[in-house]
C-alpha positions in Angstrom: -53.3 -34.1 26.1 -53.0 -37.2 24.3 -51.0 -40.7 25.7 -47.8 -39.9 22.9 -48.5 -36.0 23.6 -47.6 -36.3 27.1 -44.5 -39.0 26.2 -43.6 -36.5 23.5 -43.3 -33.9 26.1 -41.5 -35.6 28.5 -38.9 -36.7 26.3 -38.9 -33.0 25.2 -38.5 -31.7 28.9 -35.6 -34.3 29.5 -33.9 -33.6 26.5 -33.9 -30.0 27.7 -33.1 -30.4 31.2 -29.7 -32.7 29.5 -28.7 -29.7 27.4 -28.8 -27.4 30.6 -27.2 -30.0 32.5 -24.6 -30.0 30.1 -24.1 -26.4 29.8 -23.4 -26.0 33.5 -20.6 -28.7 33.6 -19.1 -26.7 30.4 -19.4 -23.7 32.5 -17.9 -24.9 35.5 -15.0 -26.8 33.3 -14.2 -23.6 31.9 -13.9 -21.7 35.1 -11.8 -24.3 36.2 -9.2 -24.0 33.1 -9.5 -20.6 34.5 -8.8 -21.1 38.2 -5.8 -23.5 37.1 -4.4 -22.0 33.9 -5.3 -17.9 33.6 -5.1 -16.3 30.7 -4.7 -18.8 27.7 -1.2 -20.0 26.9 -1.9 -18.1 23.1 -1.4 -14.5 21.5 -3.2 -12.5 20.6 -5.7 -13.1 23.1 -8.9 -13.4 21.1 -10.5 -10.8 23.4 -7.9 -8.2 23.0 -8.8 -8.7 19.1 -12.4 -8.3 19.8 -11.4 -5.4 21.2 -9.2 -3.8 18.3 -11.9 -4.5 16.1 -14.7 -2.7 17.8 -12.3 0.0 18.3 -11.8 0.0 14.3 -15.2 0.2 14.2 -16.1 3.1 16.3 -13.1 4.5 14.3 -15.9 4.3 11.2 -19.1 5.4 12.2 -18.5 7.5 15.7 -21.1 9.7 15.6 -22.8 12.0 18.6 -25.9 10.2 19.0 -27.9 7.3 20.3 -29.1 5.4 16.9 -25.4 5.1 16.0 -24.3 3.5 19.8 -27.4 1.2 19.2 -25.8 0.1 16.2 -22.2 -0.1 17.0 -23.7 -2.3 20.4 -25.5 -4.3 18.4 -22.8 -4.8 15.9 -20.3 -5.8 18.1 -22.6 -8.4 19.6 -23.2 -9.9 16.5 -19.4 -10.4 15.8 -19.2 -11.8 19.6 -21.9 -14.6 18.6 -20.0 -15.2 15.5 -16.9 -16.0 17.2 -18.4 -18.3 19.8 -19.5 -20.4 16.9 -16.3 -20.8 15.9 -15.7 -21.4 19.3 -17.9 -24.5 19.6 -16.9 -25.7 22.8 -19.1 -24.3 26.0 -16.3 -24.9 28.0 -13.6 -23.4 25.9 -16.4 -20.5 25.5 -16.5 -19.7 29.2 -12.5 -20.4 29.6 -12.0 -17.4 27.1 -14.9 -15.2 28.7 -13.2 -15.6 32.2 -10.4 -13.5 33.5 -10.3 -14.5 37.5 -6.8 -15.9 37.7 -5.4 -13.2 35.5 -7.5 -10.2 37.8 -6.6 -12.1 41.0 -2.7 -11.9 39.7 -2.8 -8.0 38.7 -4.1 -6.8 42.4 -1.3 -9.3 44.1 1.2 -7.5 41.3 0.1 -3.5 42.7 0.0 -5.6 46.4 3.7 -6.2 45.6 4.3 -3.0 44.5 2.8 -1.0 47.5 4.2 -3.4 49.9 8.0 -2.2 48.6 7.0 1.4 48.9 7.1 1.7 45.0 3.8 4.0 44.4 4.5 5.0 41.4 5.0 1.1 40.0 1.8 0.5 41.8 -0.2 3.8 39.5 1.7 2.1 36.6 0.1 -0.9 37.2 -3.7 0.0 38.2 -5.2 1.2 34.7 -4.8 -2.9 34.1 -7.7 -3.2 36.8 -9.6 0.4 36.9 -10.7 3.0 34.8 -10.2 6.2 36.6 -7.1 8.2 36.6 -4.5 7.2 38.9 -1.8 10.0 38.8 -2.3 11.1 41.5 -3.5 8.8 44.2 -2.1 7.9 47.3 -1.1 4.5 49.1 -4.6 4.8 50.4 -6.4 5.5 47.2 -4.9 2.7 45.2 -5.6 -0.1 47.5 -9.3 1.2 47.8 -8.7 1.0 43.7 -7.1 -2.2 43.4 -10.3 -4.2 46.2 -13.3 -1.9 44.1 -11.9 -3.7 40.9 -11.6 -7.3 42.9 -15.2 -7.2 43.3 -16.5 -5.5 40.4 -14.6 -7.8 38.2 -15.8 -11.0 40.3 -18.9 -10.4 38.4 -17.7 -9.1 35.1 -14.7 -11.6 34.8 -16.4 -14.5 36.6 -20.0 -14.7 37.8 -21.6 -13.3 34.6 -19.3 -14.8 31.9 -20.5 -18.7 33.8 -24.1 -17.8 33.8 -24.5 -16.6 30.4 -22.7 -19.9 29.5 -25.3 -21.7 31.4 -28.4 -19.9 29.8 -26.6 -19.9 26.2 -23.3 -22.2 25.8 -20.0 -20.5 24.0 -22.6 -18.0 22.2 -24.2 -16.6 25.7 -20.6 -16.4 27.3 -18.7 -14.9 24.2 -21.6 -12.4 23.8 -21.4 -11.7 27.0 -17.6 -10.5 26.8 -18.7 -8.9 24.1 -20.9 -6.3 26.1 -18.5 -6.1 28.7 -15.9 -5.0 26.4 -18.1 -2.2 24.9 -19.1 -1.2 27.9 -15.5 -1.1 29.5 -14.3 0.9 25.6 -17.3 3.1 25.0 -19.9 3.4 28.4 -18.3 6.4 29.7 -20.9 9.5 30.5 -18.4 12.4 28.8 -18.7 14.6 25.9 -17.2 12.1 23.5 -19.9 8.6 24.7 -22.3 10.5 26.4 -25.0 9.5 23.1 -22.8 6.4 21.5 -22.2 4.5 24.5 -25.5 4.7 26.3 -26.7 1.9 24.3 -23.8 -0.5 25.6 -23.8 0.7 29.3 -27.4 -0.7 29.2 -26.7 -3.8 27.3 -24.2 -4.1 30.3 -26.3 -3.0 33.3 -29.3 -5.6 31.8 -26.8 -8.4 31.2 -25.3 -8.1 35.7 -28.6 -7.7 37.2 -28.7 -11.3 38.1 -24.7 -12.1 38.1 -24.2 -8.8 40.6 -27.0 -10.3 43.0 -25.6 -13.6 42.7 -22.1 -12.7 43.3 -23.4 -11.3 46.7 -25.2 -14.8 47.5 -22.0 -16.6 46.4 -19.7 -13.7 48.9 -22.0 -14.9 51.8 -21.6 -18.5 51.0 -17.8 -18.4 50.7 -17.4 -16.1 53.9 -20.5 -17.7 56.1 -19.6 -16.3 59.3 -20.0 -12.3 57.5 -23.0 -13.2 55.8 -25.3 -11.0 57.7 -22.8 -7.9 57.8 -22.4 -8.9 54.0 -26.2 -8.6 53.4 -26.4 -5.0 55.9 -23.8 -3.6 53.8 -25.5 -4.2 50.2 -29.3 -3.6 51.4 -28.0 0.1 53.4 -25.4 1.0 50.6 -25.6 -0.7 47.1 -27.2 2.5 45.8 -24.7 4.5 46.7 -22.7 3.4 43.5 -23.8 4.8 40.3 -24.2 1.1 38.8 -26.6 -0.2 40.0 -24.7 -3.7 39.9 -21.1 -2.4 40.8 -22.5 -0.9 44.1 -24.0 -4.3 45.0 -20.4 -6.1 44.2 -18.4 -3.9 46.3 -21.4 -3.4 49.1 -20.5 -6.9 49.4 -16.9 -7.4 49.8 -17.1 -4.3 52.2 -19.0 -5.6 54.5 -17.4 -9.3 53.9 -13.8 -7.4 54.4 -15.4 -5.3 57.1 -13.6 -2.0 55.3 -15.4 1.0 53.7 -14.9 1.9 49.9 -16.4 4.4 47.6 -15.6 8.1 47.8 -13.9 10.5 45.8 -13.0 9.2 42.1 -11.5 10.9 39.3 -12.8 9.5 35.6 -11.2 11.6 32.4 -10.3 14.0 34.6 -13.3 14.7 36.6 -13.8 14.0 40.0 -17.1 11.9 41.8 -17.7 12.7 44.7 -19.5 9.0 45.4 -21.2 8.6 48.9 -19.2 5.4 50.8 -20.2 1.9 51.0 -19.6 -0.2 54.0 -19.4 0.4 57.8 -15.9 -0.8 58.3 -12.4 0.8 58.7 -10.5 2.2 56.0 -9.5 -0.6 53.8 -5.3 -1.1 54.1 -2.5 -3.1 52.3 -3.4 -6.7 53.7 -7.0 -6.4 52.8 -6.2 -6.8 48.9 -5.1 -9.9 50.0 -7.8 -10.6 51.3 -9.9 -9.6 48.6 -7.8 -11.6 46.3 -8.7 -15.0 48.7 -12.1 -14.2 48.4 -12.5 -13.6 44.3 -10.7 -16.7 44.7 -13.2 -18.6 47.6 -15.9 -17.2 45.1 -14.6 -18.3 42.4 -14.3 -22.1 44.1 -18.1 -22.4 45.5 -19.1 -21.2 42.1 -17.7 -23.9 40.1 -18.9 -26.7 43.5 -22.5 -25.1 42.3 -22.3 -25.7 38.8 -20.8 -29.2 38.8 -23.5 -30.2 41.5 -26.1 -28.7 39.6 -24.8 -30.1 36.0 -24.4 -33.7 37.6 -26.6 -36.5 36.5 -29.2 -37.6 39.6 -30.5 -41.4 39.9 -31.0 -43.4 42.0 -27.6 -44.9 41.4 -25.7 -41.5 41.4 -27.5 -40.1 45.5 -26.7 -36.5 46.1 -23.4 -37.5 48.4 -21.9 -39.4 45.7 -22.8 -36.0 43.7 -21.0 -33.8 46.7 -18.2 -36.4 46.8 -17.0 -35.8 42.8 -17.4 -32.1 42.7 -15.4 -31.7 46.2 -12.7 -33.4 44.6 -12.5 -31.6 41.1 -12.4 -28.5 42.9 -10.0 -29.5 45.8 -7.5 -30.5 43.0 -7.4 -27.0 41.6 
């Protein structure tokens, strides 16, 4: 390679490395409007009408097989990139694609609920965080509910939403939430998404792989003294979900909560039996709270990563001056 050719590359490397840079301080400045704000101040949240409209559109072309899920997926990602054009901002991008206040503040509302004996306030409440049918489920049953969702949703409504904002600014975050919503609307293995939804169950399962593993790195960071039991737990039992990135999520918090979830679920009125996942106790009222401190803890040494990492280096700007700034963004939330 030529003199210029290797100048012209190096420009083009650093030019690349500032645009990544940049996309993990947007990331982590949007999960801290997250961590400090919730849900946006604004309504209709633009995800609940991202919703509707898939909805509408499965309303058009619903049909009982694979090539028409494909298309629906497909389509609704396309709308989600749309919008995060619109969007612009990275940071804005990844504010709207996270929900870790607002799932942190639904388990401590069933919490309050339980705590005042009021069990059917607390089923009321749950379908805000699960999926499965909650008539019928005990004190016992809805907290095992309410920590399954804490860590679940610490990938779907934190981990994944930053790193796709990372890899892709507002369009890799939004399209993200756009998977996740089809997924959560359509990814359901019954009579009526058995064909349409496969397509976006996969999109979903391909876009955690990396978020789900990561969330279990970021569990044992935030609760150091658990990290081996955390690590047990996910290599004996993560396959004992039928996700194969949900069972790594909760395999973590079990064995960072020292409790033991999974078992019997009921989903459109039909019970899975699921083999359990952990090698603690069985998990009671006060450990939602502390599931809720460590989405939270997660949440924290997330954003300390991506502002360290996103953080100019020179030797003007050394590593603990680095440590120093990120420390105190975080601190202040």
């Amino acid at each position: 390679m030529s003199e210029k050719g290797m100048e012209d590359h190096a420009v083009s490397s650093s030019t690349e490395i500032k645009v990544w840079k940049r996309r993990l301080l947007c990331a982590a400045g949007g999960l801290l409007l997250d961590h400090m704000l919730g849900e946006p101040p604004f309504t209709p949240h633009p995800v609940a009408c991202y919703g509707r409209l898939t909805r509408a559109l499965e309303g058009l072309w619903w049909s009982d097989n694979r090539f028409m899920g494909a298309l629906h997926a497909a389509c609704g990602v396309f709308v989600a990139a749309l919008a995060a054009k619109a969007v612009g901002s990275a940071t804005l991008g990844t504010y709207l694609a996270c929900a870790g206040k607002a799932l942190r503040q639904e388990a401590l509302e069933v919490a309050a609920l339980l705590e005042r004996g009021d069990l059917q306030g607390a089923r009321a409440r749950l379908p805000a965080l699960v999926g499965r049918d909650v008539q019928d489920l005990d004190e016992s049953q809805c907290i095992r509910a309410v920590i399954e969702s804490l860590a679940e949703n610490t990938v779907d409504a934190l981990v994944a939403p930053c790193l796709w904002a990372a890899a892709g600014g507002a369009t890799g975050a939004l399209a993200y939430r756009g998977i996740n919503t089809l997924d959560a609307q359509v990814g359901y293995k019954d009579e009526r998404y058995r064909s349409f939804g496969w397509a976006s169950a996969r999109l979903d399962d391909v876009a955690n792989i990396v978020p789900a593993r990561l969330t279990m790195i970021l569990v044992m960071a935030a609760r150091p003294l658990r990290a081996l039991a955390v690590l047990r737990s996910v290599r004996l039992h993560w396959r004992n979900h039928p996700s194969p990135n949900a069972g790594v999520a909760e395999a973590a918090f079990a064995g960072a909560l020292e409790v033991r979830l999974g078992g019997p679920s009921t989903y459109r009125l039909k019970v899975e039996e699921r083999p359990f996942i952990g090698l603690g106790r069985q998990p009671e009222l006060c450990d939602i709270y502390a599931g809720v401190r460590l989405c939270s803890d997660v949440q924290v040494v997330l954003g300390a990563i991506l502002t360290l990492a996103g953080l100019p280096y020179s030797k003007e700007n050394r590593l603990s001056g680095s440590i120093g700034r990120a420390g105190m963004i975080w601190s202040a939330s």
